[in-house]
N, CA, C and O of each residue as an XYZ file, in Angstrom:
328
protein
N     188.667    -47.540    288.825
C     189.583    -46.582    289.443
C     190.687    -46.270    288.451
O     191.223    -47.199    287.846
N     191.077    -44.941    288.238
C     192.251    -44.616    287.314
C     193.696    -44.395    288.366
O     193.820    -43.735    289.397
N     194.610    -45.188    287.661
C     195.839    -45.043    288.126
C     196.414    -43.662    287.615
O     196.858    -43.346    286.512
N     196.253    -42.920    288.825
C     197.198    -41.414    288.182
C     198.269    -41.186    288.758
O     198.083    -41.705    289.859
N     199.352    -40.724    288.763
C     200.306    -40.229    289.567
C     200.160    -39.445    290.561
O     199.165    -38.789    290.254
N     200.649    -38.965    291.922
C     200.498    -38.773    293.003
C     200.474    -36.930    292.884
O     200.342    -36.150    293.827
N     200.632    -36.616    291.535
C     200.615    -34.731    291.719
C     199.555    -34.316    290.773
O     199.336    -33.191    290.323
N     198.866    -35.558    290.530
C     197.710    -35.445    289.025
C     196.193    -35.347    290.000
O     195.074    -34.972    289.649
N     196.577    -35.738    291.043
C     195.534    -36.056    292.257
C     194.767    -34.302    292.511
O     193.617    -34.035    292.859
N     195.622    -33.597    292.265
C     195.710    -32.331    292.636
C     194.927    -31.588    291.923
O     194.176    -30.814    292.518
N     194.914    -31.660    290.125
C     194.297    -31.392    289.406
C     193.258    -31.605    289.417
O     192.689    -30.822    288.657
N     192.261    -32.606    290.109
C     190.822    -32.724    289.731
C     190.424    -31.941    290.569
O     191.045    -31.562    291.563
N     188.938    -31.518    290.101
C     187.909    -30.491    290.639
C     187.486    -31.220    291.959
O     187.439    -32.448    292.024
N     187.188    -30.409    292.989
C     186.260    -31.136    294.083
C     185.005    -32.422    293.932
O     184.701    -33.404    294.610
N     184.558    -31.873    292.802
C     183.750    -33.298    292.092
C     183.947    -34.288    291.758
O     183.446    -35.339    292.159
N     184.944    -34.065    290.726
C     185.738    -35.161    290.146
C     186.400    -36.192    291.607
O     186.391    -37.414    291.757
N     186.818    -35.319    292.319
C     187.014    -36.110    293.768
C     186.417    -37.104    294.368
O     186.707    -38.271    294.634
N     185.251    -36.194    294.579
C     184.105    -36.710    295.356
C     183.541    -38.122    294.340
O     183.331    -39.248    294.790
N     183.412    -37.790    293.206
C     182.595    -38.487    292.557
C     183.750    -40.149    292.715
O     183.404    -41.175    293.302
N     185.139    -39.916    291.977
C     185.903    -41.353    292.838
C     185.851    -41.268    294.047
O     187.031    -41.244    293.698
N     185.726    -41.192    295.168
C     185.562    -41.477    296.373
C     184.808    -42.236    296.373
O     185.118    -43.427    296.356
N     183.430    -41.778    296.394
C     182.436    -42.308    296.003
C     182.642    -44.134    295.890
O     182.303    -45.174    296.453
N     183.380    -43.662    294.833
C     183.525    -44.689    293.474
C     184.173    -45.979    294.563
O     183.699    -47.042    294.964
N     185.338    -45.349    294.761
C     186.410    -45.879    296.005
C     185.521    -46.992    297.092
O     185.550    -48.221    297.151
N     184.860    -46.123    297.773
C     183.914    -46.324    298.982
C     182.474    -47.393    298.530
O     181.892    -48.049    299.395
N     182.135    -47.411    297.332
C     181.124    -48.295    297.165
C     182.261    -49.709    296.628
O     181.706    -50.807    296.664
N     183.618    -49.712    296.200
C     184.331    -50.988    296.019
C     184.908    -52.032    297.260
O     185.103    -53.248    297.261
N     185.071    -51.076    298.213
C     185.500    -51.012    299.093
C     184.555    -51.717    299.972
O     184.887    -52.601    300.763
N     182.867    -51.100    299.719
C     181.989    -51.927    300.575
C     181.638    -53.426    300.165
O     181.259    -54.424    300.780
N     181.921    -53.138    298.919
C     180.912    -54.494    298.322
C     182.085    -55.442    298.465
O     181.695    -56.567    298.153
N     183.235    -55.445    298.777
C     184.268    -56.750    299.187
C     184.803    -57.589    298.492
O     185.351    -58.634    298.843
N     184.596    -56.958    296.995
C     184.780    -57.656    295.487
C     186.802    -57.412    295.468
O     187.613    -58.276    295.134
N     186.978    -56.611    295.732
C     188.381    -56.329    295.228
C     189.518    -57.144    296.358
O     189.417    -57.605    297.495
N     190.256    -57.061    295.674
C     191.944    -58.234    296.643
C     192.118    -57.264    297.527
O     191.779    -56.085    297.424
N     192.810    -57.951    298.645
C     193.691    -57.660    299.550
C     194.576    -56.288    298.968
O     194.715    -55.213    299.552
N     195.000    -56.599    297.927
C     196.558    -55.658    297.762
C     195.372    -54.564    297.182
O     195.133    -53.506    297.764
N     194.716    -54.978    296.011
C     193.684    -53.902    295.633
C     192.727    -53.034    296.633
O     192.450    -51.874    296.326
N     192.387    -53.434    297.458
C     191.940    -52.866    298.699
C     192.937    -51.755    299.190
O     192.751    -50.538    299.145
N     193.996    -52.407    299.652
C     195.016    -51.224    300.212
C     195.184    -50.064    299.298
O     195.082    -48.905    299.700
N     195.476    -50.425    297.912
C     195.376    -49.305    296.969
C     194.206    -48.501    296.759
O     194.210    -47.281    296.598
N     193.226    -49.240    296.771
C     191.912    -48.322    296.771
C     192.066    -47.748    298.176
O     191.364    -46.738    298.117
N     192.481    -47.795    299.170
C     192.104    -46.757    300.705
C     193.076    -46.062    300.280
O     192.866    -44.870    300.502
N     193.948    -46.235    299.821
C     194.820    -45.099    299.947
C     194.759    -44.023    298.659
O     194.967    -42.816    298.531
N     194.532    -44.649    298.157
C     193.697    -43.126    297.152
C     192.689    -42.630    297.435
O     192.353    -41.569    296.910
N     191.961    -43.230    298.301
C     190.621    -42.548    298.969
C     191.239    -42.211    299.761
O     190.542    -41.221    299.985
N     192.242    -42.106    300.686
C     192.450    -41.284    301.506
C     193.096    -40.120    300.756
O     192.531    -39.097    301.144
N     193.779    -39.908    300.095
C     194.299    -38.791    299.035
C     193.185    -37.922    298.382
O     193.222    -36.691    298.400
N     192.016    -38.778    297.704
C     191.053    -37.905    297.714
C     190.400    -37.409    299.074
O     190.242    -36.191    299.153
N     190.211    -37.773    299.583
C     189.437    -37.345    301.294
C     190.253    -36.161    301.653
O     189.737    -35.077    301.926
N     191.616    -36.390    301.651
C     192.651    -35.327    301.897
C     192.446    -33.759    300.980
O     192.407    -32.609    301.416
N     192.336    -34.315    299.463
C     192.097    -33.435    298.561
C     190.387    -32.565    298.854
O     190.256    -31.364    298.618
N     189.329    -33.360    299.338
C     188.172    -32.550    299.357
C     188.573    -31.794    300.556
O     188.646    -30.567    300.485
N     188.786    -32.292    301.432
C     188.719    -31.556    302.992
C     189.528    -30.221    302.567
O     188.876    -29.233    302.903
N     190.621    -29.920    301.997
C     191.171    -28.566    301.561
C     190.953    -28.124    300.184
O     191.500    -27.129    299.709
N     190.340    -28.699    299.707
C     188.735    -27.792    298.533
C     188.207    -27.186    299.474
O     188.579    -26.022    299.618
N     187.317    -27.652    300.309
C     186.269    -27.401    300.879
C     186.760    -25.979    302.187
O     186.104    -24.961    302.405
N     188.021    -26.370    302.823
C     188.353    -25.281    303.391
C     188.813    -24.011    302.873
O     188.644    -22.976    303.519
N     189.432    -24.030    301.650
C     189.555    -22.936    300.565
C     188.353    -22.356    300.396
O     188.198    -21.170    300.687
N     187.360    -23.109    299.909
C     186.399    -22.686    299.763
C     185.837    -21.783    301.055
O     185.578    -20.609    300.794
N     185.665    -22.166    302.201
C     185.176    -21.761    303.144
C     185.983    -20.350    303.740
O     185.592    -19.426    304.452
N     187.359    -20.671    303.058
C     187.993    -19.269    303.840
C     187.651    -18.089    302.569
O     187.641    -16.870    302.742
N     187.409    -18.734    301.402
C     187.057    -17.070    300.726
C     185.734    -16.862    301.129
O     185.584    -15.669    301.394
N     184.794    -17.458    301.276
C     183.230    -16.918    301.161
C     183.782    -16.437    302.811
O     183.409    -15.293    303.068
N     184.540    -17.060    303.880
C     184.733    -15.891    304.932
C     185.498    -14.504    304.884
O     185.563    -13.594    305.710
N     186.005    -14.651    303.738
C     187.197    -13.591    303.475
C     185.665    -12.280    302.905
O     185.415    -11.196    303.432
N     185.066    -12.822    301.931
C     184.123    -11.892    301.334
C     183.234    -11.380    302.066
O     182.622    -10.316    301.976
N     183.189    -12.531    303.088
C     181.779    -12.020    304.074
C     182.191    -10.692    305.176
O     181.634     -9.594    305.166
N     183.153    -11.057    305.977
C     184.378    -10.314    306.703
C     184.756     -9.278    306.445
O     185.129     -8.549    307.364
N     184.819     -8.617    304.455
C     185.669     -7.844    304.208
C     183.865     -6.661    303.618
O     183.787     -5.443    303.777
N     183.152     -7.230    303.220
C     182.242     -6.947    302.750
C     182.363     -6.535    301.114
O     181.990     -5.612    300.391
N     183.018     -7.633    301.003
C     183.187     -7.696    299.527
C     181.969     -8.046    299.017
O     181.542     -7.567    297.966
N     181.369     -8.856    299.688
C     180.030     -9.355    298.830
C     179.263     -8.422    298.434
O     179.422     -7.256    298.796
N     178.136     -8.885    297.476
C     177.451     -7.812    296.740
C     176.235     -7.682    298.190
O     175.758     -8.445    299.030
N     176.128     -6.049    297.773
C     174.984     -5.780    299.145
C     173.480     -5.585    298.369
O     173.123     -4.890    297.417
N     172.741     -6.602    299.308
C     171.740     -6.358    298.881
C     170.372     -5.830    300.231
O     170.549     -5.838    301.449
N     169.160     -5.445    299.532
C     168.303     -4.895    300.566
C     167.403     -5.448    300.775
O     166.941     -5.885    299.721
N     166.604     -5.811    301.942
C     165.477     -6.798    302.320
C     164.317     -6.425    301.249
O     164.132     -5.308    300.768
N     163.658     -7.474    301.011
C     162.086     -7.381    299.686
C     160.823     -5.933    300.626
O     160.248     -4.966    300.126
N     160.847     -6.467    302.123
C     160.149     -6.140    302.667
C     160.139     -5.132    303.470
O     159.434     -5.040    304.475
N     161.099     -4.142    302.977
C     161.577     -3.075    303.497
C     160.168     -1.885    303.591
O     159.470     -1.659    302.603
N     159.981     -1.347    304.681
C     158.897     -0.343    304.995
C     159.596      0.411    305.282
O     160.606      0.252    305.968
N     158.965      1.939    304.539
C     159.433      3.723    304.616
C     158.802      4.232    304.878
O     158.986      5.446    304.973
């Protein structure tokens, strides 16, 4: 786990997230880490958890914004009969 500061959290990609979470959540299971290390690991997994859930809703409000506005590119069925 990397010790980053609490506004550096912000900067990683949804992956980079996911991928420590991950990371977080398999230390977390296997029961290897301390007491105090434990608390620190949930709580950066909860910071990442925090961080995907509003990736993921960003994400979700533009592909609704594009869909909604018909920004998206239009395309025509393969199987179109004339």
């Amino acid at each position: 786990m990397t010790k980053e500061r609490p506004g550096e959290i912000t900067a990683l990609s949804f992956e980079e997230a996911l991928k420590e979470l991950e990371s977080i959540v398999h230390q977390l299971e296997s029961g290897s880490a301390s007491l105090e290390s434990s608390i620190d690991l949930y709580t950066r997994g909860t910071e990442l958890r925090q961080l995907c859930e509003a990736k993921l809703k960003d994400a979700e409000m533009r592909i609704r914004k594009i869909t909604e506005t018909g920004a998206g590119v239009k395309t025509t069925p393969l199987d179109v009969e004339e």
